[in-house]
Kinemage of the C-alpha trace (Angstrom):
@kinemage 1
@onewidth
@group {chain A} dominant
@subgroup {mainchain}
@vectorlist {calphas} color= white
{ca unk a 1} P 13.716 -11.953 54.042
{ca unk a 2} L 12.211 -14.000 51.351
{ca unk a 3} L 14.007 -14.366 47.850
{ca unk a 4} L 12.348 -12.377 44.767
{ca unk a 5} L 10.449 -14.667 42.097
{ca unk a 6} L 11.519 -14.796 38.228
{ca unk a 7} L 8.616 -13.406 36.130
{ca unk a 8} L 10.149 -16.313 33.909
{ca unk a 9} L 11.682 -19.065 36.562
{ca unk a 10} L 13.223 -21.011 33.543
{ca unk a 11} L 15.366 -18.251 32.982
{ca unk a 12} L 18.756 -17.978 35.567
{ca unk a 13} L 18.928 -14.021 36.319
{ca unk a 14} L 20.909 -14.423 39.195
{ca unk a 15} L 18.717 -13.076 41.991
{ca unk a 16} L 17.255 -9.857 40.167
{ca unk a 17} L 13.911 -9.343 39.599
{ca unk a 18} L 12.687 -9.471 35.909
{ca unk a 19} L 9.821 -6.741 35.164
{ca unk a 20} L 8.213 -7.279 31.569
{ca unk a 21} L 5.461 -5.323 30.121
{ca unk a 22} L 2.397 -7.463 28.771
{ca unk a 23} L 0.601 -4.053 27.455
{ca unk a 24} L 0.323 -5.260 23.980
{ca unk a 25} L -0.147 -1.262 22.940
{ca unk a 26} L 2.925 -0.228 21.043
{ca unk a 27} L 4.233 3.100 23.009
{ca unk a 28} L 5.159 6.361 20.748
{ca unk a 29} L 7.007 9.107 21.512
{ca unk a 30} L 7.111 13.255 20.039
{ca unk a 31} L 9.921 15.661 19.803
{ca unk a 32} L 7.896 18.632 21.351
{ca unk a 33} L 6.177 17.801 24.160
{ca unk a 34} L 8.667 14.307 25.393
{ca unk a 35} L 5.005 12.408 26.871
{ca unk a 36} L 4.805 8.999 25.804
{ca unk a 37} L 1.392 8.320 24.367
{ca unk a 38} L 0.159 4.309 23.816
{ca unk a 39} L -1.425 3.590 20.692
{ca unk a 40} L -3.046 0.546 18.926
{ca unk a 41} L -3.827 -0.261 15.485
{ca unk a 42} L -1.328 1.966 14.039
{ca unk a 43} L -1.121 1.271 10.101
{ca unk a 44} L 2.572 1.468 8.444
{ca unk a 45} L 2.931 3.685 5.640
{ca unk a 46} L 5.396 4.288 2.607
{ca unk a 47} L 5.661 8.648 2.485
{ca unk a 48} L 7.702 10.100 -0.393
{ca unk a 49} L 10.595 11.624 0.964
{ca unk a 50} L 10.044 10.151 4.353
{ca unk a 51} L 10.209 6.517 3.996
{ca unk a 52} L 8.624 3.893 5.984
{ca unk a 53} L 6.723 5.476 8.925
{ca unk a 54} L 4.230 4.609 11.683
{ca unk a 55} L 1.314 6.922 10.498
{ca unk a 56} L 0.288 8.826 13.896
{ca unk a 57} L 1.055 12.133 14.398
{ca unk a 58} L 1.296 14.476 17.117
{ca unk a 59} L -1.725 16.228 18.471
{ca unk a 60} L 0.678 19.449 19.176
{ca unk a 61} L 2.426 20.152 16.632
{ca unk a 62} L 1.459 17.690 13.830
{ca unk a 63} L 4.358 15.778 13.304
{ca unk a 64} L 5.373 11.976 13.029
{ca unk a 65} L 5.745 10.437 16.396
{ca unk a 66} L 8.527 7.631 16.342
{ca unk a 67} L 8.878 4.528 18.733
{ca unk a 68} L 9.720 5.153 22.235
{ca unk a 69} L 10.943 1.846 22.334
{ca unk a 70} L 12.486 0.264 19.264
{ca unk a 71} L 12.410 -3.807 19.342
{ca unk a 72} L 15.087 -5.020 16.953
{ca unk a 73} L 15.588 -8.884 15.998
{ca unk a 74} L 13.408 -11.071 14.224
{ca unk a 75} L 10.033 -12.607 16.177
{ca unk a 76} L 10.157 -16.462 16.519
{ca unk a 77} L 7.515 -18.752 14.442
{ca unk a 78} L 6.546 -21.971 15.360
{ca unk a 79} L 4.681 -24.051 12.611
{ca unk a 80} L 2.572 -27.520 13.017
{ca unk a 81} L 3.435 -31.013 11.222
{ca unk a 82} L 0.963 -28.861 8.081
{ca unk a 83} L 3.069 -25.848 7.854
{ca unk a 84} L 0.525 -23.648 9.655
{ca unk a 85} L 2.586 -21.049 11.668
{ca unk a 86} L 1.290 -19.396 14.800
């Protein structure tokens, strides 16, 4: 039986099988109905009384949808000898 592959072979998992998702849409979940639903081009908003908020709303029951997956950290930056970052 052959060994499983490392998405990322530079990375030591110990045998198990990494499985990332390169679907670049940012997945959003509602309180009424549970579905996730995969949106792009979501804007971030300020809303009195709310705070900071992704700005899509449930085609149910017209509510705020939050994150159905929450990334926390900061994202890494790498610059060139000019101080461009990319």
């Amino acid at each position: 039986m052959a060994q499983p592959q490392n998405i990322c072979p530079h990375i030591s998992t110990g045998g198990v099988m990494l499985k990332q998702n390169f679907n670049k849409m940012a997945e959003y979940k509602c309180e009424c109905k549970g579905e996730i639903v995969n949106k792009s081009g979501v804007t971030i908003r300020h809303i009195e009384g709310k705070g900071v908020i992704h700005d899509i709303k449930c085609e149910g029951c017209d509510k705020y949808m939050e994150l159905a997956n929450p990334k926390s950290g900061a994202p890494g930056f790498r610059s060139n000898r000019y101080g461009q970052t990319f």
